[in-house]
C-alpha positions in Angstrom: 82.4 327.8 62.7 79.1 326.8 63.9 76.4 328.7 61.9 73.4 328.2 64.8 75.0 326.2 68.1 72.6 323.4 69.4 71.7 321.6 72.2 71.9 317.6 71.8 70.5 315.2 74.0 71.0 311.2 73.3 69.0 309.4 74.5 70.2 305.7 74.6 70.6 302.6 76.8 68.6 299.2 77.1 65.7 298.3 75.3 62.4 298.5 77.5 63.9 300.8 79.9 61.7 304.3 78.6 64.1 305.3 75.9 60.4 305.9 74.1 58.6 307.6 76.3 61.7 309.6 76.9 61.9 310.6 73.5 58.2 311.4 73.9 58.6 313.9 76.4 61.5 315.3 75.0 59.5 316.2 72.1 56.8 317.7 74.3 59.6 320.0 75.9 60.5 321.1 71.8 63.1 319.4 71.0 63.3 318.1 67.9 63.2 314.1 67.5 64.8 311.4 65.8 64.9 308.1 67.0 67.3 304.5 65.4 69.2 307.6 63.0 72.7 306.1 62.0 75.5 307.7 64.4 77.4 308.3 60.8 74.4 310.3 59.5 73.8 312.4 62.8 76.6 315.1 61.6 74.7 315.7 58.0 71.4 316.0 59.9 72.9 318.9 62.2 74.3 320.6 59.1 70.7 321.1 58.5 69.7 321.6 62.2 72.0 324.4 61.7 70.7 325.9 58.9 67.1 326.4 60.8 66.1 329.3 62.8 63.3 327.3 64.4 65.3 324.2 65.6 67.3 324.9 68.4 66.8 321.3 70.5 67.6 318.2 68.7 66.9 314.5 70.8 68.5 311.6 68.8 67.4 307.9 69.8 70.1 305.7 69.8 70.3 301.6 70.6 71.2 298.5 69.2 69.4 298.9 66.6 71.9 301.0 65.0 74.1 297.9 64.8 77.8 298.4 63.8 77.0 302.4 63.6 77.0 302.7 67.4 80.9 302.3 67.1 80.8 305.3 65.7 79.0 307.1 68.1 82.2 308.3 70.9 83.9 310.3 67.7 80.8 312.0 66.3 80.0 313.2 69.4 83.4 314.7 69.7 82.9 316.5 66.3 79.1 317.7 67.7 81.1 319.3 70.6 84.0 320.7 68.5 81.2 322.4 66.9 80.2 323.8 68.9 76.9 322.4 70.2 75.9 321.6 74.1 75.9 317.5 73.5 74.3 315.4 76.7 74.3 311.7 76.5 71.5 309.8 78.6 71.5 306.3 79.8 68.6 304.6 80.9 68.7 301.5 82.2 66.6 298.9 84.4 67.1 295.4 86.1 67.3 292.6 84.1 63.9 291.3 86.5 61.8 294.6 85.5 62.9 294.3 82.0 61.8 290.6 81.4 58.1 291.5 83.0 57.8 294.5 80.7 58.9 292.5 77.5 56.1 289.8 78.8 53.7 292.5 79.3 54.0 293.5 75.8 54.7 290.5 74.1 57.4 291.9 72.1 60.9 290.2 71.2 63.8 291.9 72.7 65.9 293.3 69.5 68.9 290.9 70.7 67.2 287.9 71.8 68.6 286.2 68.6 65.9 283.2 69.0 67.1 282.7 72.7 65.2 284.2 75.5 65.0 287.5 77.2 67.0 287.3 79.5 69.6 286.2 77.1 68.7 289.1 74.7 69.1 292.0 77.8 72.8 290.3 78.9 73.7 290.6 75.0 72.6 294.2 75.0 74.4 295.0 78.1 77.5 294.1 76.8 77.6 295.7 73.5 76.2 298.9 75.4 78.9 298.4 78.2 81.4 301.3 76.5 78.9 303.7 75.7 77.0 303.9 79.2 80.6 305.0 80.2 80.6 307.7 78.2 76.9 309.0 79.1 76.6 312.0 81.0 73.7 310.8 83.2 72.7 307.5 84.2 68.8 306.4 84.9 67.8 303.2 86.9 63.9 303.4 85.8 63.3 299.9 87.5 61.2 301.6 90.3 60.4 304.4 88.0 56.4 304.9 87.2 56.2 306.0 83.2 55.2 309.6 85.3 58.1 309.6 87.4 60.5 309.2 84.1 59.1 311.8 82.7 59.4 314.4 86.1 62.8 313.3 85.7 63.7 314.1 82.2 62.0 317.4 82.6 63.9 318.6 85.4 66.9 317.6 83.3 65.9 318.9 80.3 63.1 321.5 81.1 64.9 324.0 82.7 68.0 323.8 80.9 69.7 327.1 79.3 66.6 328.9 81.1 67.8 329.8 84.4 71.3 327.8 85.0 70.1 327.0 88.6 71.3 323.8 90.1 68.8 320.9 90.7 69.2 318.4 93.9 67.6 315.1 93.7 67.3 313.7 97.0 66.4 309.9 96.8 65.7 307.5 99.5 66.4 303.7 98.5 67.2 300.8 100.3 71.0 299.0 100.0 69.4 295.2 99.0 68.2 296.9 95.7 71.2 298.5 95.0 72.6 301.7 94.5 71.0 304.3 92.7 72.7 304.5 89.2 73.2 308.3 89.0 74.0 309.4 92.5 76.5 312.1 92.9 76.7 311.2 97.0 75.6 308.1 99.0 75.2 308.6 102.7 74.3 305.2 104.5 72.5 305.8 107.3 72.1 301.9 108.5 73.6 302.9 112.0 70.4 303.7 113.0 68.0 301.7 115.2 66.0 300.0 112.5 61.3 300.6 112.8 61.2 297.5 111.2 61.5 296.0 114.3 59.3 297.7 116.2 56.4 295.7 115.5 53.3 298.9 115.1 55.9 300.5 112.9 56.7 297.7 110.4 54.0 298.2 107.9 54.4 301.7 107.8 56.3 303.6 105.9 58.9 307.1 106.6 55.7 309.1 105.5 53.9 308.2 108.6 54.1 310.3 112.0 54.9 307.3 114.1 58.1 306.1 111.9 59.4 309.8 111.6 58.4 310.4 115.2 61.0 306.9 116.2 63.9 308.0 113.8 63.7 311.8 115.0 63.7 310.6 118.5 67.2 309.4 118.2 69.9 312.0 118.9 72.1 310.3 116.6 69.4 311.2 113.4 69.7 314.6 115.0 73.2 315.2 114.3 73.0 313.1 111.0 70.6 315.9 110.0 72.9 318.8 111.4 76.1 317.0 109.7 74.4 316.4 106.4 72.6 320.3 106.5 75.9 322.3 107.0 77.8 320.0 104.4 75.3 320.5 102.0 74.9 324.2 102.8 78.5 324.6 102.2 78.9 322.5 98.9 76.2 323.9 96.7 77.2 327.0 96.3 80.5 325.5 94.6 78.8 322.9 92.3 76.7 325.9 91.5 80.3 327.9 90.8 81.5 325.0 89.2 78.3 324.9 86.7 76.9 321.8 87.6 73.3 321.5 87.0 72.1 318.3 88.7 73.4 316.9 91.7 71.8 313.6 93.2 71.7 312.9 96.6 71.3 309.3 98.2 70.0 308.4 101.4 69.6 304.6 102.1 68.7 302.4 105.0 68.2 298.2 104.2 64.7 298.5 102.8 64.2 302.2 102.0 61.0 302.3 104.0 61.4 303.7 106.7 65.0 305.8 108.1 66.2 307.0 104.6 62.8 308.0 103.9 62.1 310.2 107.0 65.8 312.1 106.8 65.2 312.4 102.9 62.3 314.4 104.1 63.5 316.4 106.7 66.5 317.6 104.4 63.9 318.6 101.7 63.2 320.8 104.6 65.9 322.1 105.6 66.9 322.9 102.1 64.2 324.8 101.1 65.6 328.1 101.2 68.3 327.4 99.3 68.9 328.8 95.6 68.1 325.4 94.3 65.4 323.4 93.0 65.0 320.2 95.4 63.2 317.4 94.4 62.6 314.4 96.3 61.9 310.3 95.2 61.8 307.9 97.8 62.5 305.0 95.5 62.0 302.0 97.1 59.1 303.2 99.2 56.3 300.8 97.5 58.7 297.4 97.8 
């Protein structure tokens, strides 16, 4: 039996995609922190964990690094659950672009390069991490992410968690020719819609300007989109709520992510402000 229960969050996934200053802000939010520890020796440090009135959070870093030990990750976080502890598994990740200009940017080798290139080292590290980003709980693209934004984001994960058991919404606005957003829970594609981008005053603005929303709003198709998209969501969180979920992402995206995903990500903030969640909004492509 469990002497003291914990919760666990792992933080893993590819190498210059924030796994640091995750661990950072983790440790800012009192957990306690221990990065590259040996997936084997993760079950003797909770025996202590346990033993300790004052540590109730534990983050664990785990990558490459840990070599042949990451194999053994998948069973000892069964035996952390069958313990009893509340385990979360993490995944950030980035494309292989952004990671290549923040390895130049900091001169460092990438910890699978092997004497190739960076690029080489990053489709290495995929692969060997291929199984265990399968396994993670939540997924995090931080390729548009500021180092600011990552850490909003790992707060509202972590912050609020055991304090209130309310349900978070991420609404995110992005645009389809940079890809999905890793961790969406729904993707509506709202492409159907005449495009501002050409519309030659509104091209260089963005969703956040009067003009663009003014256009998109004017449509009566937008208008039902909103109504649609309102009553299902009105209906729905009160079940994920039910069901105990605690985040639920939703994605909005247009072709660029500049203009009609941004403007109906917006207006849902809006209309979901009076429900018995927390909202929070990132219009991810916005600045491309």
């Amino acid at each position: 039996m469990t002497k003291h229960p914990l919760q666990v969050a792992v933080i893993t996934g590819l190498s210059g995609s924030g796994k640091s200053t995750a661990i950072h802000v983790l440790e800012d939010l009192g957990f306690y922190c221990i990065d590259n520890l040996p997936a084997v020796l993760i079950p003797r440090f909770l025996d202590l964990c346990e033993d300790s009135d004052e540590v109730t959070r534990v983050a664990l870093g785990v990558d490459t690094r840990g070599r042949s030990f990451l194999d053994d990750l998948p069973g000892v976080l069964d035996e952390i659950r069958s313990r009893g502890h509340r385990a979360q598994v993490v995944y950030l990740e980035a494309s292989d672009d952004a990671l290549v200009r923040r390895f130049s940017e900091t001169r460092r080798p990438h910890p699978m390069a092997q004497g190739s290139d960076v690029a080489a080292g990053i489709r290495r590290e995929r692969d060997r991490l291929a199984s265990l980003r399968e396994q993670a709980d939540r997924i995090l693209d931080t390729t548009a992410f500021t180092s600011q934004e990552l850490r909003e984001e790992l707060r509202g994960i972590f912050g609020r968690d055991g304090v209130d058991g309310g349900l978070r919404v991420n609404l995110v606005s992005f645009g389809f020719k940079f890809g999905l957003p890793a961790d969406a829970d729904l993707v509506w594609d709202v492409r159907f819609l005449p495009n501002p981008f050409y519309v030659g005053d509104l091209r260089p603005l963005t969703g956040l300007d009067a003009p663009v929303a003014e256009f998109v709003l004017g449509q009566a198709e937008a208008r039902r989109f909103l109504d649609l998209a309102g009553e299902f969501l009105a209906f729905s969180l009160p079940l994920y709520r039910r069901e105990g979920k605690s985040y639920l992402t939703v994605a909005v995206g247009c072709t660029g992510g500049r203009h009609r995903s941004v403007v109906l990500v917006e207006r849902l903030h809006g209309m979901l402000s009076g429900e018995k969640a927390e909202i929070v909004v990132r219009h991810r492509d916005i600045r491309r």
